[in-house]
N, C-alpha and C positions, 0 to 999 in steps of 0.2 A: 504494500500500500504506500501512499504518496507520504515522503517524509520532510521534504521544503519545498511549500509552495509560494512562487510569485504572482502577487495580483499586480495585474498592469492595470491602472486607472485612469483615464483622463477629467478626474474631480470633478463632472460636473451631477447636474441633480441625477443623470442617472446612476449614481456610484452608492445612491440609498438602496435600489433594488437588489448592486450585486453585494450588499455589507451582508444581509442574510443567506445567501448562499455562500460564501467564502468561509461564515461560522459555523456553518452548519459542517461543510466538507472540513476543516480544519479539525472539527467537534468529535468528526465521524474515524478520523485518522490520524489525531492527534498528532499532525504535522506543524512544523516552525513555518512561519508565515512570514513573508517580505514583501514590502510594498514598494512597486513603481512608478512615478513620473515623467512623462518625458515634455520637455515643453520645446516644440520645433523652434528654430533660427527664424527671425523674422528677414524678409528680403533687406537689402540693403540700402535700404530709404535714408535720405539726410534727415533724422528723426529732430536732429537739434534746430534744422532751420525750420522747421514745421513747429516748435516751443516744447516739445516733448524732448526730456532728454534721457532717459535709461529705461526707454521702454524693456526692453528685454529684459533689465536686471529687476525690474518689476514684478516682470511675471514670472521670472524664477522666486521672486520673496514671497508672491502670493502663494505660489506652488508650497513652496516650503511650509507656509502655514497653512494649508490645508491638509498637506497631507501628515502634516503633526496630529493635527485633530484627527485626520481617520484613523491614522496610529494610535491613539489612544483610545480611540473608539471601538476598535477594535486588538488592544492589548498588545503592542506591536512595537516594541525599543526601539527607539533613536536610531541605532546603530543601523538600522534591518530596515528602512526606509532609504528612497533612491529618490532623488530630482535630478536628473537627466535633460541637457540640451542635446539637439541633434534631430536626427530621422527616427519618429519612434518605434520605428519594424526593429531596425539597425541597433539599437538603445535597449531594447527591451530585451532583445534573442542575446544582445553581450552580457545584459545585469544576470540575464538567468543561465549562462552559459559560466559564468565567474562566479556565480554563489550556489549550482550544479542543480539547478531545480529539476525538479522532475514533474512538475507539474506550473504551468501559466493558467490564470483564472482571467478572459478579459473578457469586455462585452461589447456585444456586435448588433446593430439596428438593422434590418430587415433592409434591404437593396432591394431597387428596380432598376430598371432602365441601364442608362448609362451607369449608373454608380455601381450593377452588378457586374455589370461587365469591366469596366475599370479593375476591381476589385475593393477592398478594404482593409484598415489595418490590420483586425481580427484576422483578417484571410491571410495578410502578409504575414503574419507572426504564426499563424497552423499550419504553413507550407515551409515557413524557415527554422522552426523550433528543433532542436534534437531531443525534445520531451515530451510527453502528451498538453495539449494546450485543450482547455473547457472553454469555448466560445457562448458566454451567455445570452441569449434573443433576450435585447430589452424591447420593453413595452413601447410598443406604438403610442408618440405625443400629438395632439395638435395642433 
């Protein structure tokens, strides 16, 4: 059975749906748990002449406190949480490939059209994992 699992998050509201599936599997296999972030590069806009100046180190400080909170929310030391800049396929298959997971927990929205065909992160990270990856169907919003 699965003995470190990584949940790949991207914080937003729907990362309430996957807090109870991750405790439940975690519950069920009494595996160590590690949380990921990746917060992509932004293009390389002149952000300072636009009056914004560290937009990126922003969203890395927000990241960081959010995913404090679901670390704690979910019982989860300091140490065993990841903010990650980069490509998050790339970021996410390195964190779990360095800390030897054997299991990825991410969640994936329902594709049509172009966006199925494109593909998606969820998808990028179940074709590039060396571990089993749990894609969770989040609920349809409107």
């Amino acid at each position: 059975m699965y003995k470190n699992i990584l949940f790949a998050t991207d914080l937003t509201e729907d990362t309430e749906y996957l807090i109870e599936k991750v405790r439940t599997i975690r519950g069920l296999t009494g595996a160590k748990l590690q949380l990921v972030h990746v917060v992509e590069p932004l293009p390389g806009y002149n952000y300072a002449y636009l009056g914004i100046e560290d937009i990126e180190g922003q969203l890395i400080e927000e990241a960081r406190q959010a995913i404090d909170k679901l670390a704690e929310k979910l019982n989860v030391g300091k140490t065993d949480t990841y903010v990650e800049v980069g490509a998050t396929k790339t970021r996410v298959l390195k964190i779990a490939d360095d800390i030897k997971a054997d299991l990825i927990v991410c969640g994936s929205h329902g594709r049509h059209g172009l966006s199925l065909l494109l593909g998606s992160t969820a998808n990028a990270i179940l074709h590039g994992a060396n571990c089993d990856v749990l894609t969770v169907r989040l609920p349809e919003t409107e």
